[in-house]
N, C-alpha and C positions, 0 to 999 in steps of 0.2 A: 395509150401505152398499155400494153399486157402487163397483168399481174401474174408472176411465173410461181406463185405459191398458191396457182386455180387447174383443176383436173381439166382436160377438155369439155365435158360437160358443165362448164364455170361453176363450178362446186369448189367450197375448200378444203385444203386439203385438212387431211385428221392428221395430229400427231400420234407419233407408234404410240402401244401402250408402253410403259416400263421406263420410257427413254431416259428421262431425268434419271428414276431412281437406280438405273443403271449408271448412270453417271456418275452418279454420287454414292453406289458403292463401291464403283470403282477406285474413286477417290479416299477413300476412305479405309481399303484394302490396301492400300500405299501407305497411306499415315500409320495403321495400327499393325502394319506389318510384320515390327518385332512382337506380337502380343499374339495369342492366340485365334483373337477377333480378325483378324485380318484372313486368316483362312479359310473361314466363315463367310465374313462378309464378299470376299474374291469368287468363292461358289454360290451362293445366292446370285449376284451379278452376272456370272457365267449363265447362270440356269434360267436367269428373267431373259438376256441379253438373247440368247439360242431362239426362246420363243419368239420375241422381237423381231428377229432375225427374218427366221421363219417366212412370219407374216408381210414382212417389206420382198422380200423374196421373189411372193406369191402373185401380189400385184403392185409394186412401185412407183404406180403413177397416183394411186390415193393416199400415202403415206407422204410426211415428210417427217426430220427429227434423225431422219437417218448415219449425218454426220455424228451426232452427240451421242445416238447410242454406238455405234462403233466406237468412237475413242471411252466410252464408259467400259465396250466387252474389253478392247486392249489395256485398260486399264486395269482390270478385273484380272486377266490373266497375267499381268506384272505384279501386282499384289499379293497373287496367289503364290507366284513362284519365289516371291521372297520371303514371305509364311512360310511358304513349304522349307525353305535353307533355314532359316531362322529352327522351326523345329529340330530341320537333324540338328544343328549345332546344339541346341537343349540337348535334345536326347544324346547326343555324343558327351556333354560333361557330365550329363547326370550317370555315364555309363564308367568315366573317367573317375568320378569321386567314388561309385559305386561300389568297384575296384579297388581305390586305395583304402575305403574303409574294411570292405571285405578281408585284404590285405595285412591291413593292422591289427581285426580283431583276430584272425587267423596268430599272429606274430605274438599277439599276447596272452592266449590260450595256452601259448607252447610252455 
C-alpha cells in the first residue's frame, strides 16, 4: 500500500513553516476579536499565512499542512474584519460621547 504523505522520491513530506501558528492565530483573532488583540493577532496570521502560502505555492508536492494553514489565513482574515467593526464601533461612541460632553461643557460656559 502507498503512503500518500511520501514525495515521489519516497521522502516525507515537510510540514509548511507557520502552519499551526497560523492556525491558532487565527483562532484566536475570533476569540479576542472585540479587544484590540484581535487585530493584531489577525495581521500577524495574515503575514505568516502569505509567506506559507507562497512557499506551497512554489513546490506542492514537498509540503503538506496545507489544509490547516488555509482555514488558519481564512480565519485570520474573519478575525480581522470583526476587529476592524468592533474598532469603528469604539471609535464611533467615543466620537458620540465626545460630542455630548463637548456639548455640555459648551452649554455651561454660557
Amino acid at each position: 500500500m502507498e503512503n500518500l504523505s511520501q514525495t515521489p522520491s519516497n521522502q516525507p513530506k515537510a510540514m509548511l513553516p507557520n502552519a499551526t501558528a497560523v492556525l491558532v492565530l487565527g483562532i484566536c483573532s475570533i476569540v479576542f476579536g472585540c479587544l484590540f488583540v484581535g487585530l493584531i493577532l489577525g495581521i500577524i496570521g495574515l503575514v505568516l499565512g502569505n509567506k506559507s502560502r507562497k512557499l506551497y505555492k512554489e513546490n506542492p508536492a514537498i509540503w503538506e499542512g496545507y489544509n490547516q494553514l488555509n482555514a488558519g489565513w481564512i480565519m485570520s482574515i474573519i478575525g480581522l474584519a470583526i476587529s476592524a467593526l468592533y474598532t469603528i464601533y469604539y471609535i464611533f461612541w467615543i466620537v458620540i460621547f465626545g460630542a455630548a460632553a463637548a456639548s455640555f461643557w459648551n452649554m455651561s460656559q454660557m
